[in-house]
PyMOL Python script that loads the backbone (N, CA, C, O; Angstrom):
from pymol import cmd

cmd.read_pdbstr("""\
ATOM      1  N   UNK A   1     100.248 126.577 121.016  1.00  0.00           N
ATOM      2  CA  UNK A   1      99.292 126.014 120.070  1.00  0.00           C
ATOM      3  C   UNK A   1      99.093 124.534 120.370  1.00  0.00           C
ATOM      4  O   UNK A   1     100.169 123.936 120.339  1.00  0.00           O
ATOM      5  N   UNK A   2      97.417 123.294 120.819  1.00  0.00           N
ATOM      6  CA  UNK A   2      97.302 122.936 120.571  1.00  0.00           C
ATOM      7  C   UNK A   2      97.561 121.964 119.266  1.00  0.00           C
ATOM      8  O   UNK A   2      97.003 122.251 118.207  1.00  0.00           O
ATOM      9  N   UNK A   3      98.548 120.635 119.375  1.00  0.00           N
ATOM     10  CA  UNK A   3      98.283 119.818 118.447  1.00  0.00           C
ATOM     11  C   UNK A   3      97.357 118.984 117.940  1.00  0.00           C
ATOM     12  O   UNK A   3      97.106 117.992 118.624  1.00  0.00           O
ATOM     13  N   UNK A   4      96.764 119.126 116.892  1.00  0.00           N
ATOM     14  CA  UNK A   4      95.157 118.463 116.486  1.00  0.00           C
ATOM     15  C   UNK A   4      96.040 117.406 115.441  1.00  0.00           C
ATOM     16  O   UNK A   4      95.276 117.063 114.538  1.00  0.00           O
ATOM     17  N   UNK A   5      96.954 116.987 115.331  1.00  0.00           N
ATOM     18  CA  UNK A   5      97.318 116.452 114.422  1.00  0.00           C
ATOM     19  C   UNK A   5      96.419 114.609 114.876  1.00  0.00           C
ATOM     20  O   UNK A   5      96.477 114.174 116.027  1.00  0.00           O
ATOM     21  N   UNK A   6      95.867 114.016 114.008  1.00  0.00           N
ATOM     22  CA  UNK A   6      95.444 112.988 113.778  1.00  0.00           C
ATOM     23  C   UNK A   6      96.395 111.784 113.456  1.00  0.00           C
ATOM     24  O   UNK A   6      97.096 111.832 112.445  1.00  0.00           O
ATOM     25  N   UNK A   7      96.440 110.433 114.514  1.00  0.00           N
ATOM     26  CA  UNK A   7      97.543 109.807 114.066  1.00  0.00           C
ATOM     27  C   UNK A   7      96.949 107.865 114.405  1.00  0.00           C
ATOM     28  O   UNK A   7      96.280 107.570 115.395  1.00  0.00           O
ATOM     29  N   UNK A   8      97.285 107.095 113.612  1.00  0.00           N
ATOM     30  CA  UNK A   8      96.611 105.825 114.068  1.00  0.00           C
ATOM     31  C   UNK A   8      98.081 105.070 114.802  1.00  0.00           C
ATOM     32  O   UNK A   8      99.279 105.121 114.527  1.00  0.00           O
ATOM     33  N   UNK A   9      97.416 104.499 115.668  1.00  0.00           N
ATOM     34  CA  UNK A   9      98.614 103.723 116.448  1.00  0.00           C
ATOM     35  C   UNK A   9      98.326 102.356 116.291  1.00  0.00           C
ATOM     36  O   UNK A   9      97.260 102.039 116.819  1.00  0.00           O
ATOM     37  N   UNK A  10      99.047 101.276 115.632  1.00  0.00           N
ATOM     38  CA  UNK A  10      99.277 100.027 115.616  1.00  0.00           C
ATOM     39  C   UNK A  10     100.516  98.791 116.528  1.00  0.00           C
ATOM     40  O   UNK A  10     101.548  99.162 117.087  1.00  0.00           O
ATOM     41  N   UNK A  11     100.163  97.743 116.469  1.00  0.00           N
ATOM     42  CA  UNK A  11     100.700  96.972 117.048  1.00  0.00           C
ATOM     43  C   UNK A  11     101.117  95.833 115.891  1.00  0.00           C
ATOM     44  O   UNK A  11     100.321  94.933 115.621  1.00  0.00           O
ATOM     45  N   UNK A  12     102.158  95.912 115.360  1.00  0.00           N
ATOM     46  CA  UNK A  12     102.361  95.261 114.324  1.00  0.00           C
ATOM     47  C   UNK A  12     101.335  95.715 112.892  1.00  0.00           C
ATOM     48  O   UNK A  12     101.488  96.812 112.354  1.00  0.00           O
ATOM     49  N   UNK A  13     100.613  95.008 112.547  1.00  0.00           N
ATOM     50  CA  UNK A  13      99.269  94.956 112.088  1.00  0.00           C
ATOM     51  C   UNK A  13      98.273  95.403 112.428  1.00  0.00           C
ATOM     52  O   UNK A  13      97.513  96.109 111.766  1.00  0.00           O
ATOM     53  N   UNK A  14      98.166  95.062 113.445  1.00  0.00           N
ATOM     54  CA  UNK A  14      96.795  95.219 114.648  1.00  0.00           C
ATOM     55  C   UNK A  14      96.400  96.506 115.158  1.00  0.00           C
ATOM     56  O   UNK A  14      96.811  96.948 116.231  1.00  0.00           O
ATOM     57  N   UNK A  15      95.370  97.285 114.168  1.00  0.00           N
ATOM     58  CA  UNK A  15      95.066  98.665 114.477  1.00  0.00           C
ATOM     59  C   UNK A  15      94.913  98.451 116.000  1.00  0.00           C
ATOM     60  O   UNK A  15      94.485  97.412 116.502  1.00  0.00           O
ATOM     61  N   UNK A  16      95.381  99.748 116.799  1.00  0.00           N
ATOM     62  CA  UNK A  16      94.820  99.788 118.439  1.00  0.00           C
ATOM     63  C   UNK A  16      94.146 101.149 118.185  1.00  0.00           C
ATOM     64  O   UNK A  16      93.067 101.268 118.767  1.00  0.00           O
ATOM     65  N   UNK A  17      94.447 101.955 117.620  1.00  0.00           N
ATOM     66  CA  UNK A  17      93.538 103.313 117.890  1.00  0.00           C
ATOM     67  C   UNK A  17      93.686 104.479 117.428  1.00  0.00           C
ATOM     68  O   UNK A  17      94.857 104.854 117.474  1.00  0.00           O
ATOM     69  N   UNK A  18      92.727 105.451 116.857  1.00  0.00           N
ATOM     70  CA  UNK A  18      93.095 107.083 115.770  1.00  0.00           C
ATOM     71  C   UNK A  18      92.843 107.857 116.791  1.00  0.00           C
ATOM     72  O   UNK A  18      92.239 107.404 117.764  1.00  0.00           O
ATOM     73  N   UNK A  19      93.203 108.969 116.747  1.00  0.00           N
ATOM     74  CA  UNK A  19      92.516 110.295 117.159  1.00  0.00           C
ATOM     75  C   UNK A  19      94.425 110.997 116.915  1.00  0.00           C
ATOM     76  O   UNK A  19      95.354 110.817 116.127  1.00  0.00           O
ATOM     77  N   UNK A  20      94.055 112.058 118.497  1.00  0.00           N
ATOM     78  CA  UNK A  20      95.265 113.116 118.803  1.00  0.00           C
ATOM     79  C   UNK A  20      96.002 112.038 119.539  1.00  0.00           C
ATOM     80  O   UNK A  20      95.776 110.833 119.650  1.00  0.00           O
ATOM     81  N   UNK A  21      97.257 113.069 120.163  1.00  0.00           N
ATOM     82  CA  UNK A  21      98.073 112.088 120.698  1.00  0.00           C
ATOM     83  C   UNK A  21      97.094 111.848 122.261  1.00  0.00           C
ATOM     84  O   UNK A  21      96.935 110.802 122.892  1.00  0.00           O
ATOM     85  N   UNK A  22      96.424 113.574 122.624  1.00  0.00           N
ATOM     86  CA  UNK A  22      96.067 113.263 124.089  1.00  0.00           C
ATOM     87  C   UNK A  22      94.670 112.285 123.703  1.00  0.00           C
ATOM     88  O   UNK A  22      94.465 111.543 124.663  1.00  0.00           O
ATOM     89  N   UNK A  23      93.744 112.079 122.700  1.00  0.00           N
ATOM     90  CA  UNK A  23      92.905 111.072 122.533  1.00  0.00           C
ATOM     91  C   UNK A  23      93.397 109.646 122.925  1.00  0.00           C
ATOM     92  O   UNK A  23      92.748 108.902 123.660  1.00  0.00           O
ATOM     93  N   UNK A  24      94.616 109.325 122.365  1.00  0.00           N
ATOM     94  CA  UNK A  24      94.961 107.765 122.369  1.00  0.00           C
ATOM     95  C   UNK A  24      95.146 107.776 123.616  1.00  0.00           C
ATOM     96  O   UNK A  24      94.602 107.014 124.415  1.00  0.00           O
ATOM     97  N   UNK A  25      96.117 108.851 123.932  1.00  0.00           N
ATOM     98  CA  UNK A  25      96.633 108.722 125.674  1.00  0.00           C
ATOM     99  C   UNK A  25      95.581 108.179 126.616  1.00  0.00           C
ATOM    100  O   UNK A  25      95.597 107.250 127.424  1.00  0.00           O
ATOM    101  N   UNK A  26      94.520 109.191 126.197  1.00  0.00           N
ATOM    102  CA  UNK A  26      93.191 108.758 127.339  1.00  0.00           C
ATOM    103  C   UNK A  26      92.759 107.501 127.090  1.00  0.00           C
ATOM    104  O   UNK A  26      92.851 106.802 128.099  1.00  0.00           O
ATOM    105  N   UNK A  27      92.351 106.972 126.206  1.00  0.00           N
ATOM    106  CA  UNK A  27      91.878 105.683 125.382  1.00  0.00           C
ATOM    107  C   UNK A  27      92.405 104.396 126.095  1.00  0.00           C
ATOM    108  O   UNK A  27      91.819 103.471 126.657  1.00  0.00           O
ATOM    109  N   UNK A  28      94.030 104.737 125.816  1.00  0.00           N
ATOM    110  CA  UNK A  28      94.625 103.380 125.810  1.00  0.00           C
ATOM    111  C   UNK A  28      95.574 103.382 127.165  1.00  0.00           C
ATOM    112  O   UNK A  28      96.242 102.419 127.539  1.00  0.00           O
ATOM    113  N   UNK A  29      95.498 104.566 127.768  1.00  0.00           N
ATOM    114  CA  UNK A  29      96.394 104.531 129.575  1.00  0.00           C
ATOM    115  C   UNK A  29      97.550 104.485 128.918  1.00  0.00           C
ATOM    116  O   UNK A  29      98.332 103.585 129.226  1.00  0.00           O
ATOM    117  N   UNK A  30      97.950 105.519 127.780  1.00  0.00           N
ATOM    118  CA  UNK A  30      99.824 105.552 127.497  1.00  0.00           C
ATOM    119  C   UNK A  30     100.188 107.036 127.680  1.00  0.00           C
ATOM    120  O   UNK A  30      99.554 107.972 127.195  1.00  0.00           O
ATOM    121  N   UNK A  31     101.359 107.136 128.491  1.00  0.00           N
ATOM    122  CA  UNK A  31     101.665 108.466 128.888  1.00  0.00           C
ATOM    123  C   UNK A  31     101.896 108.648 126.888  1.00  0.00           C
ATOM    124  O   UNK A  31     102.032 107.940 125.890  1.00  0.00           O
ATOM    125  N   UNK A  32     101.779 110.593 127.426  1.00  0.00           N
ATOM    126  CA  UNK A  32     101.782 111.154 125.818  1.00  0.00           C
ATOM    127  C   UNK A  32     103.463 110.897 125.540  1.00  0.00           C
ATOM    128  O   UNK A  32     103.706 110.348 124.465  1.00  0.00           O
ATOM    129  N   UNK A  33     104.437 111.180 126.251  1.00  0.00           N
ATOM    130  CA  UNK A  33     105.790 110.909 125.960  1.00  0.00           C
ATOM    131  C   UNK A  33     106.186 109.477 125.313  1.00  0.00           C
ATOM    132  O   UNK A  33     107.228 109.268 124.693  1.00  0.00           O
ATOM    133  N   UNK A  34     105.306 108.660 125.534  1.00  0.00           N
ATOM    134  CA  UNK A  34     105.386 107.153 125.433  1.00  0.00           C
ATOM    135  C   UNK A  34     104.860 106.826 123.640  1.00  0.00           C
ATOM    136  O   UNK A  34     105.230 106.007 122.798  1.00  0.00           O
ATOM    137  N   UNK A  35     103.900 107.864 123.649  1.00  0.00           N
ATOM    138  CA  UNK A  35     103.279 107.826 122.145  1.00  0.00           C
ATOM    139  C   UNK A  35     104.085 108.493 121.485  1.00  0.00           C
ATOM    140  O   UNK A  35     104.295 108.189 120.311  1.00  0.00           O
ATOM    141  N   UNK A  36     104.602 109.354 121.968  1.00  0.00           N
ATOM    142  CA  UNK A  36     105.611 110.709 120.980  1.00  0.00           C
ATOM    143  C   UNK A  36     106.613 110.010 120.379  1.00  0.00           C
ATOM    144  O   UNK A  36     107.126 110.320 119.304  1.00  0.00           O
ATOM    145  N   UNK A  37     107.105 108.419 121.522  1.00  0.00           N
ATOM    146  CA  UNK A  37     108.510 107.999 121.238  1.00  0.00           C
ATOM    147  C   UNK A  37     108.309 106.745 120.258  1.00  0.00           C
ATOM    148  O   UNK A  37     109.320 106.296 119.717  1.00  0.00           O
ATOM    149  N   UNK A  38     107.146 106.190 120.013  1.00  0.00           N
ATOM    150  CA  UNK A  38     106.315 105.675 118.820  1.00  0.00           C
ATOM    151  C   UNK A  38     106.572 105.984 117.230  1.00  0.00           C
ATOM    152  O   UNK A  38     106.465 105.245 116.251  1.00  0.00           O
ATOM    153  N   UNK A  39     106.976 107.446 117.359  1.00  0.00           N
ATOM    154  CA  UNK A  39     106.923 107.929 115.806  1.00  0.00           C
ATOM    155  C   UNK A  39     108.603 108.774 116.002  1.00  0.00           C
ATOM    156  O   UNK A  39     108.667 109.952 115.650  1.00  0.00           O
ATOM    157  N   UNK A  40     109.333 108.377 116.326  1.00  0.00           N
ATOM    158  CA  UNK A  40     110.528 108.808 116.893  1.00  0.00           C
ATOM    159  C   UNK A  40     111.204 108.124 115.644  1.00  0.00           C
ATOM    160  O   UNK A  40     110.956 106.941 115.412  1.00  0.00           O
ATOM    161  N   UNK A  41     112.137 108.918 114.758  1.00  0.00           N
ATOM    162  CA  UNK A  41     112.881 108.222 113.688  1.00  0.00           C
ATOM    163  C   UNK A  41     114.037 107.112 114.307  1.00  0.00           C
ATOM    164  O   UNK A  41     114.356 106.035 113.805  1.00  0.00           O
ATOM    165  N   UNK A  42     114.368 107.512 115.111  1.00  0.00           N
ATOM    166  CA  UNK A  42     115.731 106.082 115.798  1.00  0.00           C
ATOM    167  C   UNK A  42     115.101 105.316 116.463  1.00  0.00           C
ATOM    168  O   UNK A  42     115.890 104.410 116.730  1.00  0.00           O
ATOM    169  N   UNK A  43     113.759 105.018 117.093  1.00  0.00           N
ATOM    170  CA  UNK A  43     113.026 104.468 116.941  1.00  0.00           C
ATOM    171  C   UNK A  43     112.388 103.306 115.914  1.00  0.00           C
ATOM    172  O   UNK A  43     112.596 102.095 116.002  1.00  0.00           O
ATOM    173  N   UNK A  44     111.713 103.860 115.105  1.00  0.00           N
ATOM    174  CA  UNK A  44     111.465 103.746 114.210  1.00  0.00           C
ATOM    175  C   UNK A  44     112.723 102.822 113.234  1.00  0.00           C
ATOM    176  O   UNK A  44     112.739 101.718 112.690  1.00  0.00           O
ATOM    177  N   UNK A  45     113.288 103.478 113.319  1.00  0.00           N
ATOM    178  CA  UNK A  45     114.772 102.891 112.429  1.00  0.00           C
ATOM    179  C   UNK A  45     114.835 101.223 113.052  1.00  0.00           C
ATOM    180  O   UNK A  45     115.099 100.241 112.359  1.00  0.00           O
ATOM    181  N   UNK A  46     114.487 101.206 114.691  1.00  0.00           N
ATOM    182  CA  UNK A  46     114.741 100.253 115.034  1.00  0.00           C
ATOM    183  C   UNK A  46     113.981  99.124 115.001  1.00  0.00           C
ATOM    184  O   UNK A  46     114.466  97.996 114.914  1.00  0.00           O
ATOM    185  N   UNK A  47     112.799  99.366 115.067  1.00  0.00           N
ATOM    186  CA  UNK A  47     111.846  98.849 114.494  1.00  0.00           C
ATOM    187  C   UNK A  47     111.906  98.060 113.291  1.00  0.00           C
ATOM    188  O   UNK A  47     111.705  96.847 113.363  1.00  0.00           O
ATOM    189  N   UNK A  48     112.203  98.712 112.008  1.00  0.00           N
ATOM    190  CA  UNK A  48     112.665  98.069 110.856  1.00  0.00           C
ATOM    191  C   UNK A  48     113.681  97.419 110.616  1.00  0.00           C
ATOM    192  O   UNK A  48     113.728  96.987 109.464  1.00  0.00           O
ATOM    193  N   UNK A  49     114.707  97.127 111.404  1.00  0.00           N
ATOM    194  CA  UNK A  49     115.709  96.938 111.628  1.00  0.00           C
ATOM    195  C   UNK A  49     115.506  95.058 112.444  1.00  0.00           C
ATOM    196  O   UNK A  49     116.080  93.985 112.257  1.00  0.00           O
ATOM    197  N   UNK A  50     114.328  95.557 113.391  1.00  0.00           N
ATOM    198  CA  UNK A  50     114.270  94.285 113.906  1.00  0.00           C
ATOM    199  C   UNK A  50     113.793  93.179 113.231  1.00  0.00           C
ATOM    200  O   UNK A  50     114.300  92.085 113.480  1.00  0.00           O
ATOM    201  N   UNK A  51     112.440  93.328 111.995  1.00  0.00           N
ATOM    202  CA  UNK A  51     112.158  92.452 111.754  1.00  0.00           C
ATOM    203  C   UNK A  51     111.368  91.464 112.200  1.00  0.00           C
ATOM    204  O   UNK A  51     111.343  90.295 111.814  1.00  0.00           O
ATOM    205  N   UNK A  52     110.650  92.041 113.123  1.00  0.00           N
ATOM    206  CA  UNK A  52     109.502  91.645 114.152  1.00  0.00           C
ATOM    207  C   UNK A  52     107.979  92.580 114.197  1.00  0.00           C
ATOM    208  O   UNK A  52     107.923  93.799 114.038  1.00  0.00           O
ATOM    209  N   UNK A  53     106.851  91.708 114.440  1.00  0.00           N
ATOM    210  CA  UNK A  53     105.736  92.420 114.112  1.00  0.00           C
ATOM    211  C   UNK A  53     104.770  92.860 114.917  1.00  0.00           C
ATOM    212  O   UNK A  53     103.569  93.075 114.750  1.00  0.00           O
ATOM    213  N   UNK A  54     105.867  93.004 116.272  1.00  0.00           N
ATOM    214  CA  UNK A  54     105.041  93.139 117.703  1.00  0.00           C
ATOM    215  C   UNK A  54     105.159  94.667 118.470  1.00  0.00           C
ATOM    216  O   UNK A  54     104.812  95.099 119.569  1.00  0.00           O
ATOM    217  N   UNK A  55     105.965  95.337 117.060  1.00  0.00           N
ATOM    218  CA  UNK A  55     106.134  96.440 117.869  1.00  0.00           C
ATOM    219  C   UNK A  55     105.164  98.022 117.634  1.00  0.00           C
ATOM    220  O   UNK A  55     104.709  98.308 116.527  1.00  0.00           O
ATOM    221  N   UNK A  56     105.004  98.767 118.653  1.00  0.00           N
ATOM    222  CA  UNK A  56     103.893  99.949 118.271  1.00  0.00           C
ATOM    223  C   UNK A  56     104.555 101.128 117.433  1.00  0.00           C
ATOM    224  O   UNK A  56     105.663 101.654 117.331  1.00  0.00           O
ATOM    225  N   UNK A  57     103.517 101.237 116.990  1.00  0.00           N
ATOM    226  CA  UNK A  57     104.210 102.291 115.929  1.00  0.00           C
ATOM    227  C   UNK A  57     103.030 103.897 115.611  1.00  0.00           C
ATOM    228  O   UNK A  57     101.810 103.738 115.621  1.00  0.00           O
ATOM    229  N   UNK A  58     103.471 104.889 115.433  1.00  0.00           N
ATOM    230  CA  UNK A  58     102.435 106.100 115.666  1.00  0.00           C
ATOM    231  C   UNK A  58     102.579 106.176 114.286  1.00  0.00           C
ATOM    232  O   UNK A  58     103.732 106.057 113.872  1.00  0.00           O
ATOM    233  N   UNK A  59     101.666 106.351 113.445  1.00  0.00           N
ATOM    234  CA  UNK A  59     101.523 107.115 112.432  1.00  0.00           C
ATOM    235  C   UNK A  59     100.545 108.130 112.410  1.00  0.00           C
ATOM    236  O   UNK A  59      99.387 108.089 112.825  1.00  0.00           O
ATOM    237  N   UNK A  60     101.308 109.257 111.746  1.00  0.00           N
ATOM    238  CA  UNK A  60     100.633 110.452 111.212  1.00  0.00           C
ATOM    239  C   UNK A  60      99.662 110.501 109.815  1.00  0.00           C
ATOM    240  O   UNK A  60      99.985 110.792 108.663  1.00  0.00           O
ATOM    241  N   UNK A  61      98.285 110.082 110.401  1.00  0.00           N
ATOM    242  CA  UNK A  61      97.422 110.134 109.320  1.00  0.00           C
ATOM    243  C   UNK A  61      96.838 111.213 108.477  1.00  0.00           C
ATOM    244  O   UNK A  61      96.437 110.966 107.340  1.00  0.00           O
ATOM    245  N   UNK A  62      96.756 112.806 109.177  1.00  0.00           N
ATOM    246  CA  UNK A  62      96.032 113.782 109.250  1.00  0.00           C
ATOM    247  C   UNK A  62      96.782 114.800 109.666  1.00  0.00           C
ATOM    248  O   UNK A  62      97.005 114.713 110.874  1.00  0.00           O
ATOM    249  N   UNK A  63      97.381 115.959 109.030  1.00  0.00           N
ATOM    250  CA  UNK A  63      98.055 117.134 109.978  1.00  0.00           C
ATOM    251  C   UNK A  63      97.505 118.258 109.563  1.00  0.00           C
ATOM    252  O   UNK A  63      97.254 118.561 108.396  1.00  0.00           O
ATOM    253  N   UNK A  64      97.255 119.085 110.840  1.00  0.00           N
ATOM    254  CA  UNK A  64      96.662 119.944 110.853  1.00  0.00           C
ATOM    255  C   UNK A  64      97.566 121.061 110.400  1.00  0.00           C
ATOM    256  O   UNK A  64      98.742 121.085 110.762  1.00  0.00           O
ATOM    257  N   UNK A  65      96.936 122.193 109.442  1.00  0.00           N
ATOM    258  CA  UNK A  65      97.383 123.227 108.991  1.00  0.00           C
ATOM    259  C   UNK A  65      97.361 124.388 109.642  1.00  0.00           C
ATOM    260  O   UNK A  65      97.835 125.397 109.120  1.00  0.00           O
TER     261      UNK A  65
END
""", "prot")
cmd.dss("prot")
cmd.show_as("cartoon", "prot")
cmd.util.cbc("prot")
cmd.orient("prot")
């Protein structure tokens, strides 16, 4: 099964881009593994942890049923 799930990717603040994961991939030249590891909870954890506003982050805007 195709994932259609809809997700916006930011840079701190700084929207960079919505669609699927393979949309952004094409868009922005980021392997899909690279976006997957974006919305990765230990990741993520680390992210908040740092306290800095430079880092990318995947959110899940839209999931498909």
């Amino acid at each position: 099964m195709i994932n259609k799930n809809i997700y916006a990717l930011y840079k701190g603040e700084e929207f960079l881009s919505v669609g699927t994961i393979d949309e952004i991939s094409d868009e922005l030249d980021i392997k899909k593994s690279t976006l997957l590891h974006y919305k990765a909870p230990a990741y993520l954890e680390i992210v908040e942890m740092s306290h800095r506003d430079n880092w990318r982050v995947l959110h899940l805007i839209d999931e498909e049923c």
